[in-house]
C-alpha positions in Angstrom: 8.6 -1.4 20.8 7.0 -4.5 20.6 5.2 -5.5 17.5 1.9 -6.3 17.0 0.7 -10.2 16.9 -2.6 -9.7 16.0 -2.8 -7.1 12.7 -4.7 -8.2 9.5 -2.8 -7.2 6.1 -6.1 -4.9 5.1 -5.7 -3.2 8.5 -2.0 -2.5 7.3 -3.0 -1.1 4.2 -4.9 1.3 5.9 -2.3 2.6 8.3 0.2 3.1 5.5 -2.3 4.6 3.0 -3.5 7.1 5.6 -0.5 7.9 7.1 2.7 7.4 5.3 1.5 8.6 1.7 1.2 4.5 0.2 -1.6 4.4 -2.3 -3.0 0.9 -3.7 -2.2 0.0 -7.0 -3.3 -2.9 -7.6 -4.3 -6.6 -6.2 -3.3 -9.9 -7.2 -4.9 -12.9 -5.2 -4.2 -12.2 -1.3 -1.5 -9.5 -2.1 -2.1 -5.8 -2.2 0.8 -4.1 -4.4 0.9 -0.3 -3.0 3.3 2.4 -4.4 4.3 6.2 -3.3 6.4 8.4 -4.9 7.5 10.3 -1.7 10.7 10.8 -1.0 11.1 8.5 -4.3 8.8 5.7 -5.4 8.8 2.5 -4.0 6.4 -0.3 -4.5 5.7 -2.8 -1.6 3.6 -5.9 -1.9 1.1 -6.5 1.0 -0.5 -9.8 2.2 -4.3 -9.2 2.5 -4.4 -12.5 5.1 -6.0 -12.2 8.8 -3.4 -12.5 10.8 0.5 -11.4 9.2 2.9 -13.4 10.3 5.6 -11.6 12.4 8.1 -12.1 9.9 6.2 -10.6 7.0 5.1 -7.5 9.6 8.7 -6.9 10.3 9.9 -7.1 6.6 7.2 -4.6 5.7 7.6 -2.5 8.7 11.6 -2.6 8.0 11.1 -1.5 4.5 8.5 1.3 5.1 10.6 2.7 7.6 14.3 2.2 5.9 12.2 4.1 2.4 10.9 7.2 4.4 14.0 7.5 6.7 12.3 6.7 10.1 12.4 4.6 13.0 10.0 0.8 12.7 9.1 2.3 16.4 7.3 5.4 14.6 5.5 2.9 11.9 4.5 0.6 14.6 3.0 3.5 16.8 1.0 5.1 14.3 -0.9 1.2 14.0 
């Protein structure tokens, strides 16, 4: 599945908050630090710009979906 070009970072805060169990912690300058504790705890920073750049949107996407054991497609769908 292709990935999206034109997602804002606060837009993918909201997707992982309300579906994948992130919660924010904190934020420092433009980046959004969220944790979640399921199925262990992880920490990912977040870049609260516009537009993400696709290389930033695949890192997170990558390792959302390597920490909860499921496919980037099923990440990128839920957007």
């Amino acid at each position: 599945m292709k990935i999206p070009r034109d997602l804002s970072g606060k837009n993918l805060v909201e997707v992982l908050c309300r579906t994948w169990g992130y919660r924010v912690v904190h934020q420092k300058g433009s980046h959004v630090v969220l944790e979640t504790d399921e199925p262990s705890h992880q920490r990912i920073a977040v870049p609260a710009h516009k537009h993400l750049r696709i290389g930033t949107l695949s890192a997170v996407l990558r390792a959302v979906a390597s920490h909860k054991g499921v496919e980037r497609d099923a990440i990128i769908t839920s957007i």
